[in-house]
N, C-alpha and C positions, 0 to 999 in steps of 0.2 A: 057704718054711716047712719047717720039720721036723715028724717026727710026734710030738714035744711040743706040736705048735697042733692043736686039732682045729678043723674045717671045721664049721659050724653051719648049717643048713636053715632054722632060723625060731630065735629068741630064746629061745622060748616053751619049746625043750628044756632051758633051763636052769633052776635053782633059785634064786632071791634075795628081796627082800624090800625091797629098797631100790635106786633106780638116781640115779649120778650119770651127765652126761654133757658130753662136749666141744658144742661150737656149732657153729663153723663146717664146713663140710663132712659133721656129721653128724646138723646138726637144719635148716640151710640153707646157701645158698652165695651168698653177698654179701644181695639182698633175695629170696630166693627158697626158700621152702620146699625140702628134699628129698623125694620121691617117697617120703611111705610114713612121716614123719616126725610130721607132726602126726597122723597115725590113731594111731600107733601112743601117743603119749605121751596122750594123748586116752584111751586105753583102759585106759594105769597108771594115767593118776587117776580115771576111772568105777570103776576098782575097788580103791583106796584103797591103790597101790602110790607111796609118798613119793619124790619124786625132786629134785634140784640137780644144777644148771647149773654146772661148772667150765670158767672160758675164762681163755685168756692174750691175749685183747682185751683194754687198757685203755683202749680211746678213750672207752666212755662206763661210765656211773655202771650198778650191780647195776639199780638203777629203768629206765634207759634198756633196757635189754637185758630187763626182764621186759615191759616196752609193747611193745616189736618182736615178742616170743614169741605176748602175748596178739592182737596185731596178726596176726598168721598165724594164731592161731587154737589156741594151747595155752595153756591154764592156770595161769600165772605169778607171781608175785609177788617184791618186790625178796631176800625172803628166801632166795630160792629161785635165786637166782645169788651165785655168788662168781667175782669177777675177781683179772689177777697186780696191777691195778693197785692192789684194795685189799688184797691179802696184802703188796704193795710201800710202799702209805703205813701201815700196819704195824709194817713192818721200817724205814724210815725213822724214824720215832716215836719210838722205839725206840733208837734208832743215834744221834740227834743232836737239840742243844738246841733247843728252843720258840723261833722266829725266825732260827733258821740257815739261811744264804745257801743257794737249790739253783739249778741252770741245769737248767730241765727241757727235753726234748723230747717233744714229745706236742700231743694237741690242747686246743686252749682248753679244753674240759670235764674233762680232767684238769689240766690245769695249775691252774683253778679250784679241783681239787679238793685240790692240793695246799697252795695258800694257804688252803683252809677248816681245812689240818692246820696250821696256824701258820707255816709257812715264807714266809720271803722269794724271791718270783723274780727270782735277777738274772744278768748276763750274764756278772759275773768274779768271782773271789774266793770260788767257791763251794765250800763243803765236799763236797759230790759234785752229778755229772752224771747226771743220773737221766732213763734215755732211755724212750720208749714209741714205737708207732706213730706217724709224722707225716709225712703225704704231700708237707709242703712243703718236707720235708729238703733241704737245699741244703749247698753248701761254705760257707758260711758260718757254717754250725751246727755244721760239723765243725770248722771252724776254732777256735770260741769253745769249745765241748768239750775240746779240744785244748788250747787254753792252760787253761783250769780244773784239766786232771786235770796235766799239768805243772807247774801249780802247789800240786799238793797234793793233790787233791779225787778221793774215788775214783768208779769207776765204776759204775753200778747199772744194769741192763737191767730191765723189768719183765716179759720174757719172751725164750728166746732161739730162737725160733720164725722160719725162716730166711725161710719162703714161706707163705700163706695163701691159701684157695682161693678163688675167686669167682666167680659165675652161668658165665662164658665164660671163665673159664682160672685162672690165679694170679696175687699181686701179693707184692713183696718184704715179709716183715716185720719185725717191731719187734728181731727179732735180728740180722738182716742190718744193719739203721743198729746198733746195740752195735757190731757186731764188724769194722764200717768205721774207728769209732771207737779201738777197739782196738786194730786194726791201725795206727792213726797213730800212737798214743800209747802204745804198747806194755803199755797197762794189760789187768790180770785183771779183767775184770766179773764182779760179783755178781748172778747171776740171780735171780729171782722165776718165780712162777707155777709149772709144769709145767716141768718133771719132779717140780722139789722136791715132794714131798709135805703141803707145810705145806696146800696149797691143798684138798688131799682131805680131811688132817685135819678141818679147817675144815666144811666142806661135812657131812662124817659128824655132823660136832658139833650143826650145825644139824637135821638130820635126826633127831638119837637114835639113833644105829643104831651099829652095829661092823662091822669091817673082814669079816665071817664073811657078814654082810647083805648087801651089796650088791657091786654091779657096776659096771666104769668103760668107759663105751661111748666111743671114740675114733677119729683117722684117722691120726697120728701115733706111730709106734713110737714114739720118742727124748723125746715131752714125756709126753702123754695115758698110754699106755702105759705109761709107763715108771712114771709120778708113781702110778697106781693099783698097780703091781706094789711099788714101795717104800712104798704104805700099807698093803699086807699085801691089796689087793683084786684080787677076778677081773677078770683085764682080757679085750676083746672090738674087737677091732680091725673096722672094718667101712669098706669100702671105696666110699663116696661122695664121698670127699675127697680128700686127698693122696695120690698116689700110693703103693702099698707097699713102703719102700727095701730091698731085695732083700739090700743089704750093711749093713744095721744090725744087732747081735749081740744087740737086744731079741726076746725071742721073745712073742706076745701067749698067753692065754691058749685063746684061741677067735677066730676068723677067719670075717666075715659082710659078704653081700653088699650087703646093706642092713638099715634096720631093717624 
């Protein structure tokens, strides 16, 4: 870090009004609470500090991820998460007709969710390959991929998020399958979630608040980080999760050892 990050002691020296924050590795790490995580958001809402969940998990639905929160023991509600998967069915919407072919990757509870957007799941012919998280990834998903985007169909990640933290170490993520893909098919994917800022916008939107209000609590220069710094907000890098890429040219705003 340079002496444009300053080093923070506790949270509580800063001034905001509004907190968004990342998931994994800074509110738990796989089912497990982090140390210091639910007291501490426990205590923005005892005293009526509004805060959203910004994650580039799309394995499960905003609802799914506010049960798991209030399941640990914080405060939750489905409003009160935004994922890449739904700023991706979205920008999919958006992009292409009511019934148009996709080949998704991801688990059943997106892929559901993507048929609840009108789309057809099929396995060729599809106008793009829309990847997420999916532990069953196999060559043979890379394969059908492959022939789709070779036949026309672009690429869409819904996060390009390479590793993800979990209780006893990391697991590869939903960017690392994109950019296996990629590498075969020599296609540009279209990210979602973090970095891009749409997902912050979003989250403020819901909030009431402006870029001036609140803070983006992260473990990730390149996505968390970055995605708060291009919505114009304080970012606060805090180190329970991902390690801190030493050679990333994102600089966080404030730098914390926990929450």
């Amino acid at each position: 870090m340079t002496t444009t990050t300053r080093r923070l002691g506790s949270i509580d020296e800063l001034g905001f009004s509004a907190v968004l924050s990342d998931l994994d590795g800074v509110v738990y790490r796989g089912e497990v609470a982090v140390p210091g995580a639910v007291e501490r958001f426990n205590r923005w809402q005892s005293e009526g500090v509004p805060y959203c969940f910004v994650t580039n998990n799309a394995e499960k639905s905003a609802a799914a991820f506010a049960n798991k929160l209030s399941t640990l023991g914080i405060a939750c509600t489905a409003e009160q998460v935004v994922t890449s998967g739904d700023v991706a069915l979205e920008f999919v919407s958006g992009k292409y007709a009511p019934g148009a072919g996709l080949y998704v990757i991801g688990t059943q509870a997106f892929k559901a969710r993507v048929a609840e957007c009108g789309f057809a799941l099929v396995e060729r012919d599809a106008v793009a390959v829309l990847v997420a998280l999916d532990r069953s990834f196999d060559y043979a998903m890379m394969t059908a991929a492959l022939g789709n985007i070779l036949g026309g169909a672009d690429l869409i990640g819904t996060n390009p998020d390479l590793i993800r933290p979990l209780a006893d170490g990391f697991e590869p993520g939903a960017g690392a399958i994109t950019a296996s893909i990629a590498a075969a098919s020599g296609a540009t994917p279209m990210f979602m979630g973090k970095p891009d800022p749409t997902i912050i916008h979003t989250a403020m939107a819901r909030l009431g608040v402006s870029a001036a209000d609140a803070i983006m609590i992260g473990d990730k220069l390149d996505t968390d980080i970055l995605a708060g710094q291009r919505a114009g907000v304080t970012s606060i890098f805090v180190e329970t999760g991902v390690p801190i890429d030493a050679h990333s040219t994102v600089l966080p705003d404030y730098l914390l050892a926990r929450l």
